[in-house]
PQR file with spaces between the fields and no chain letter, atoms N, CA, C, O and H, PARSE charges and radii, in Angstrom:
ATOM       1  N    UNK     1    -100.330 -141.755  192.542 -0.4000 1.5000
ATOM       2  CA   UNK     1     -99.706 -140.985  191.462 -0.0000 2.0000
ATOM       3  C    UNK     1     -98.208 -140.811  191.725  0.5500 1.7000
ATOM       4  O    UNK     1     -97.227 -140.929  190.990 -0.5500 1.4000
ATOM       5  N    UNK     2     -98.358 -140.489  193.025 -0.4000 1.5000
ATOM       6  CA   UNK     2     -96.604 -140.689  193.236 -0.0000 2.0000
ATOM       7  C    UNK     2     -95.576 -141.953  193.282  0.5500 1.7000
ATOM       8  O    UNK     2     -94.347 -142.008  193.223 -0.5500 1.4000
ATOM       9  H    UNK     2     -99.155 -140.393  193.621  0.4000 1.0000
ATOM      10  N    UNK     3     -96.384 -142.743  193.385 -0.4000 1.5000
ATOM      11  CA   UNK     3     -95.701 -143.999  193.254 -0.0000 2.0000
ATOM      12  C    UNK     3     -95.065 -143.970  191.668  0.5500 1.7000
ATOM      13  O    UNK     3     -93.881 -143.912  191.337 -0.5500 1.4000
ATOM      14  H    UNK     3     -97.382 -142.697  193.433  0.4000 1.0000
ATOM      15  N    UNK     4     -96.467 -144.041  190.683 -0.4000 1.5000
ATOM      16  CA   UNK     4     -96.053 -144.271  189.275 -0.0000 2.0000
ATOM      17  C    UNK     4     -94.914 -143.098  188.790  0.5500 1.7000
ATOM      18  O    UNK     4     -94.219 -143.475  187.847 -0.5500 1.4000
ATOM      19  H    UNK     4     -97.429 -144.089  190.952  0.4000 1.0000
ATOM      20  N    UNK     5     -94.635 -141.771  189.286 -0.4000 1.5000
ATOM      21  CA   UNK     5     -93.688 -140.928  188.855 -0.0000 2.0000
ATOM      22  C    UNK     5     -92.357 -141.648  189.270  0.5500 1.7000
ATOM      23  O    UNK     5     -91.428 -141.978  188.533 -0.5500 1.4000
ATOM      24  H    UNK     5     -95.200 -141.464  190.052  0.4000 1.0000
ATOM      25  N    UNK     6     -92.499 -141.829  190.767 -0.4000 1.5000
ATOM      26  CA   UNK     6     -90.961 -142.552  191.638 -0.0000 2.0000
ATOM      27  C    UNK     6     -90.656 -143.286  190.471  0.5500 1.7000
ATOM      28  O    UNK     6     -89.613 -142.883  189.955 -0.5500 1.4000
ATOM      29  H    UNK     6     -93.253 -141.560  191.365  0.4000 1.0000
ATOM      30  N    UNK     7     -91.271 -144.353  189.788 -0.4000 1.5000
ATOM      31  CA   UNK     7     -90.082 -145.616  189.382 -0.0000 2.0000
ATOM      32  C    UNK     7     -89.567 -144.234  188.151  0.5500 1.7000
ATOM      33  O    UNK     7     -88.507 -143.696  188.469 -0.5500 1.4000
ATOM      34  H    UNK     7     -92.117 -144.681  190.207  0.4000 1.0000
ATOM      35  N    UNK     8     -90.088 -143.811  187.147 -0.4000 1.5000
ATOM      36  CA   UNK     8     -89.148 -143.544  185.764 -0.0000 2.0000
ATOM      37  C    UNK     8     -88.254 -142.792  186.681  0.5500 1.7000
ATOM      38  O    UNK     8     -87.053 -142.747  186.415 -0.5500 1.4000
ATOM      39  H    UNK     8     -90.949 -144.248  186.889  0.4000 1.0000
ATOM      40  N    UNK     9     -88.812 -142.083  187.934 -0.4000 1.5000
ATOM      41  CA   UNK     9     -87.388 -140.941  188.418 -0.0000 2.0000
ATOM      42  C    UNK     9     -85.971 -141.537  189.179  0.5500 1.7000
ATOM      43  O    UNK     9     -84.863 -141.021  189.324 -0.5500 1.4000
ATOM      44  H    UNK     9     -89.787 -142.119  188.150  0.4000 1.0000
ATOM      45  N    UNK    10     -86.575 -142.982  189.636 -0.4000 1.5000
ATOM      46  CA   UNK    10     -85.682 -143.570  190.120 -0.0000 2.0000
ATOM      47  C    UNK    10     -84.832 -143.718  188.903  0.5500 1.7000
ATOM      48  O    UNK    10     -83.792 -143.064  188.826 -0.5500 1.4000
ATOM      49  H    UNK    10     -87.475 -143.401  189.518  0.4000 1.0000
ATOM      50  N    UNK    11     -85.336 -144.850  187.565 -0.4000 1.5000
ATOM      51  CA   UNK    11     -84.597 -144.885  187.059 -0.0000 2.0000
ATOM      52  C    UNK    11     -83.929 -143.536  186.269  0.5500 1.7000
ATOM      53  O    UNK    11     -82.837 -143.904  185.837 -0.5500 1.4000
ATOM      54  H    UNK    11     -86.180 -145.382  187.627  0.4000 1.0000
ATOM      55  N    UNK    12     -84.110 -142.476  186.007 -0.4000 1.5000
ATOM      56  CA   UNK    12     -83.416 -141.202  185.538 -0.0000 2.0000
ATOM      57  C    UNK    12     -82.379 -141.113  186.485  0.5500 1.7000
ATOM      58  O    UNK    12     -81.356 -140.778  185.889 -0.5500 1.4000
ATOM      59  H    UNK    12     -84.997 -142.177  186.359  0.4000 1.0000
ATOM      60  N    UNK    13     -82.161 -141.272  187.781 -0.4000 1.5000
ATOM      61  CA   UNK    13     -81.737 -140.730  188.704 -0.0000 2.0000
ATOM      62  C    UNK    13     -80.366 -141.502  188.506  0.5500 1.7000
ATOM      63  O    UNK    13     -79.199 -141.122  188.409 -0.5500 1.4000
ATOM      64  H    UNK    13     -82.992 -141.545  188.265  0.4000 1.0000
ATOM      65  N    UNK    14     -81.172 -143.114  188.481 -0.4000 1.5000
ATOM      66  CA   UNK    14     -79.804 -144.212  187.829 -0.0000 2.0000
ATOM      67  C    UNK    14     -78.860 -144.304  186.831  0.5500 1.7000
ATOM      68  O    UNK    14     -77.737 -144.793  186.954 -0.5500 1.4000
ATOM      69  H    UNK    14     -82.120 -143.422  188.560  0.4000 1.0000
ATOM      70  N    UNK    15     -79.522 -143.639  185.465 -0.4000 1.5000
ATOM      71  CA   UNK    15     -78.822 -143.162  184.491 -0.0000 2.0000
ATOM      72  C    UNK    15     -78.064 -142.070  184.872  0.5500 1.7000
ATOM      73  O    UNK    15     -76.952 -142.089  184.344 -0.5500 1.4000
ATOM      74  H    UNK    15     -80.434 -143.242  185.364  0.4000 1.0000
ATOM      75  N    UNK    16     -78.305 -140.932  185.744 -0.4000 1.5000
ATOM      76  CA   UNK    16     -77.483 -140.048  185.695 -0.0000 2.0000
ATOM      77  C    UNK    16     -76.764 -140.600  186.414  0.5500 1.7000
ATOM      78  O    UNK    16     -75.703 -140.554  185.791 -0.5500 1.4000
ATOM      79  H    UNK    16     -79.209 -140.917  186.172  0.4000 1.0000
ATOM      80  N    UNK    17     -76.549 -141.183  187.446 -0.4000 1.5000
ATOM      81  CA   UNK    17     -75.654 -141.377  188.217 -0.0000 2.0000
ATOM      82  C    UNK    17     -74.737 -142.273  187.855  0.5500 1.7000
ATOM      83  O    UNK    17     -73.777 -142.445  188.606 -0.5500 1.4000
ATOM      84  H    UNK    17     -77.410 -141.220  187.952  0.4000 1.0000
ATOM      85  N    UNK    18     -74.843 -142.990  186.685 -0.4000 1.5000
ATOM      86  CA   UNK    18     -73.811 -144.210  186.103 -0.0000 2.0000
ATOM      87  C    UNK    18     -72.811 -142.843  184.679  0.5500 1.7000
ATOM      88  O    UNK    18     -71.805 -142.942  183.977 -0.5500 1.4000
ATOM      89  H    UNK    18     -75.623 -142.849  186.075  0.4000 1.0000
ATOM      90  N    UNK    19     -73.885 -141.720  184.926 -0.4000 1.5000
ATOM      91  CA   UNK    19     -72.909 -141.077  183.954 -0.0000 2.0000
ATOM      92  C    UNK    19     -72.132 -140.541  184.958  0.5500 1.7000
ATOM      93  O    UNK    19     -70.961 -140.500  184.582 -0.5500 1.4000
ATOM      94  H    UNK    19     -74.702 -141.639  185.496  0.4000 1.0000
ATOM      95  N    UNK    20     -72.276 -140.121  186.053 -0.4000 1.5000
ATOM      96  CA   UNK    20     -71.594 -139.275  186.980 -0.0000 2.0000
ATOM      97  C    UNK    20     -70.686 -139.538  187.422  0.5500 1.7000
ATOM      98  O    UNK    20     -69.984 -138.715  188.009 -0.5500 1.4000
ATOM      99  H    UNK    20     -73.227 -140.154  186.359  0.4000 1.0000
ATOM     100  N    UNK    21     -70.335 -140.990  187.270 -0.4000 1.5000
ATOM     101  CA   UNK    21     -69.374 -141.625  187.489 -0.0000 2.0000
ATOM     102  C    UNK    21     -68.209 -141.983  186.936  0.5500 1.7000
ATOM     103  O    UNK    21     -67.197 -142.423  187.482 -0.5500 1.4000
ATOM     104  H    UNK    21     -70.905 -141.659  186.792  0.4000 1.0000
ATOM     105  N    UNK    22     -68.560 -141.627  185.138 -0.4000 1.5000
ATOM     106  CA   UNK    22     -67.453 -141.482  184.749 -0.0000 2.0000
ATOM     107  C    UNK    22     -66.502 -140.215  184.702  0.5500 1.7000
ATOM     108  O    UNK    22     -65.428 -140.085  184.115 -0.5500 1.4000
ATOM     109  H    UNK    22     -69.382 -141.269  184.694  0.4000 1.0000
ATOM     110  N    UNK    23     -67.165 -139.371  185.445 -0.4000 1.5000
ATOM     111  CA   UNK    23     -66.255 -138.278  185.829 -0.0000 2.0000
ATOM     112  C    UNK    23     -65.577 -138.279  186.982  0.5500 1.7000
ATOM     113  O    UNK    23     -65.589 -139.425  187.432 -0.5500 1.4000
ATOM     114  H    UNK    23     -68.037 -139.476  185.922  0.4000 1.0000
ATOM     115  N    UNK    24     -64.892 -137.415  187.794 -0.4000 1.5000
ATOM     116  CA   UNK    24     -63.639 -137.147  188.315 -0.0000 2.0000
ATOM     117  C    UNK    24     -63.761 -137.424  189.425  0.5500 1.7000
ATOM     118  O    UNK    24     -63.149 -136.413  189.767 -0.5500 1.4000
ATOM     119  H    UNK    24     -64.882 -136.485  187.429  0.4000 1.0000
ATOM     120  N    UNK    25     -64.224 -138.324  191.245 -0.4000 1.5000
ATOM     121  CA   UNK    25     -64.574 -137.845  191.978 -0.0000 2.0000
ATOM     122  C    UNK    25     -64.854 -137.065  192.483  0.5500 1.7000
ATOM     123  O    UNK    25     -65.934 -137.088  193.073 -0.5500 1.4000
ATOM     124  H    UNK    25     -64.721 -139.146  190.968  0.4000 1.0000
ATOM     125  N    UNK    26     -64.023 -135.942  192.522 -0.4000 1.5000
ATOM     126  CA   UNK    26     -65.142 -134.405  193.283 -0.0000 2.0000
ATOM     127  C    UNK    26     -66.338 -134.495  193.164  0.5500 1.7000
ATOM     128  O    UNK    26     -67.040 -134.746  194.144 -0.5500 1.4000
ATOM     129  H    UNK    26     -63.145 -135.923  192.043  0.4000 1.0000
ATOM     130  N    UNK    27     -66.978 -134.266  191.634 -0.4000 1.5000
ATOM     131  CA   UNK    27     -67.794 -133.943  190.991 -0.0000 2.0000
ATOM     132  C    UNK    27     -68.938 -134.787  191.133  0.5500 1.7000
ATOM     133  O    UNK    27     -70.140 -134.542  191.233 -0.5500 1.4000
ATOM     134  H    UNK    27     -66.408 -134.062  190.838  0.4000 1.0000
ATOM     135  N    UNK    28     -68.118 -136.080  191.113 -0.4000 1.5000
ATOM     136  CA   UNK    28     -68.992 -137.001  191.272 -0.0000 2.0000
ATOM     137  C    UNK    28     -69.783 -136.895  192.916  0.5500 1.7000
ATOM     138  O    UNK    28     -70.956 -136.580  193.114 -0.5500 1.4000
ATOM     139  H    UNK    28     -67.141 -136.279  191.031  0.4000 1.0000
ATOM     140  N    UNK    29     -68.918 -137.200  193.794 -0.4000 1.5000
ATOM     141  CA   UNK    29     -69.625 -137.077  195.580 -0.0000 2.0000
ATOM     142  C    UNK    29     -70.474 -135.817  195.727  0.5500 1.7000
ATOM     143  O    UNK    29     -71.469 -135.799  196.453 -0.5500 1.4000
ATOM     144  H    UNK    29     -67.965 -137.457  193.633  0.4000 1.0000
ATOM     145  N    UNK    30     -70.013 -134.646  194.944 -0.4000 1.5000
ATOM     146  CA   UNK    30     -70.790 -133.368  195.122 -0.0000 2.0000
ATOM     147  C    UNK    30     -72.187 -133.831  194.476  0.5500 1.7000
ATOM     148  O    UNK    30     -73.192 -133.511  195.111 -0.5500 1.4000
ATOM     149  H    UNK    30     -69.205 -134.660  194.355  0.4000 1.0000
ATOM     150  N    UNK    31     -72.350 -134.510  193.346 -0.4000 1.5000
ATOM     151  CA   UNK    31     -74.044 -134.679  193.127 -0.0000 2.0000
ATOM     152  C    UNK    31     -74.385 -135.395  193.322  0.5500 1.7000
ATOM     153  O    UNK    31     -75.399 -135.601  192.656 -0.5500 1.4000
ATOM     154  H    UNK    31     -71.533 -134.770  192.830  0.4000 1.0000
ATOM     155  N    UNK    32     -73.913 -136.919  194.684 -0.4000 1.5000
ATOM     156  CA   UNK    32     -74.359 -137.476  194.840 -0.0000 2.0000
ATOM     157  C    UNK    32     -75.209 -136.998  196.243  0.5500 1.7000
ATOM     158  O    UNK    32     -76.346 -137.181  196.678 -0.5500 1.4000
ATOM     159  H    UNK    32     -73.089 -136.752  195.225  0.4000 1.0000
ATOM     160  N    UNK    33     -74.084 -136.339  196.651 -0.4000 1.5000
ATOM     161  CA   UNK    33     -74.599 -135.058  197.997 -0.0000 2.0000
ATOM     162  C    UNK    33     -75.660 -134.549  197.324  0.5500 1.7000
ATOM     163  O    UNK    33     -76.629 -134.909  197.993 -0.5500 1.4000
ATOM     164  H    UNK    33     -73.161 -136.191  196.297  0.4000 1.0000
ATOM     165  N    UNK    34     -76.056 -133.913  196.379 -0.4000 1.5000
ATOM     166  CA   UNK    34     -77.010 -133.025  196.179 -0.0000 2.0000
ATOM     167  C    UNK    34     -78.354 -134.247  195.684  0.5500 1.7000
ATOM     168  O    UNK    34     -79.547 -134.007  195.870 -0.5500 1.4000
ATOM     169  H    UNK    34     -75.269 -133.621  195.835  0.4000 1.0000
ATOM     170  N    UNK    35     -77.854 -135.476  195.073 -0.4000 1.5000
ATOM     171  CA   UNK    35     -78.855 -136.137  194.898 -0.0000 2.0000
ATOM     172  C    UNK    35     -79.491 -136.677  196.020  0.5500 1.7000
ATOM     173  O    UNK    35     -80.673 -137.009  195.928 -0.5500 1.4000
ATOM     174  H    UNK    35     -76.885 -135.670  194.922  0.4000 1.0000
ATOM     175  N    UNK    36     -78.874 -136.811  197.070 -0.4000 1.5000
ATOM     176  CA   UNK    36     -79.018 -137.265  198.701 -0.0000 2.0000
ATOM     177  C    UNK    36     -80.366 -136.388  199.416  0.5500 1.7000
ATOM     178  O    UNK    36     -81.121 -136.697  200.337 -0.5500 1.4000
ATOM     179  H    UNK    36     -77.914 -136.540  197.145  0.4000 1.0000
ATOM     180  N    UNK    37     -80.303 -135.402  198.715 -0.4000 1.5000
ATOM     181  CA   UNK    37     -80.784 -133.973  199.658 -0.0000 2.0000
ATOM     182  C    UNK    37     -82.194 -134.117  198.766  0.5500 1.7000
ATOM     183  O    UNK    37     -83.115 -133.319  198.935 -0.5500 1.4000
ATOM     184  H    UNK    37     -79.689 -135.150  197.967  0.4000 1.0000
């Protein structure tokens, strides 16, 4: 069951993070830190 959740969260995780990027660095390393964790 956890397998089949991982992939859509991976990909959510990917979308956010291609948005996160079009913002400012700070902002960006701070949720990549928090996505890390």
């Amino acid at each position: 069951r956890r397998h089949r959740f991982a992939l859509p969260l991976a990909h959510t995780l990917d979308l956010n993070a291609g948005t996160v990027d079009t913002t400012p660095p700070v902002p960006a390393r701070h949720w990549r830190g928090t996505l890390s964790v």
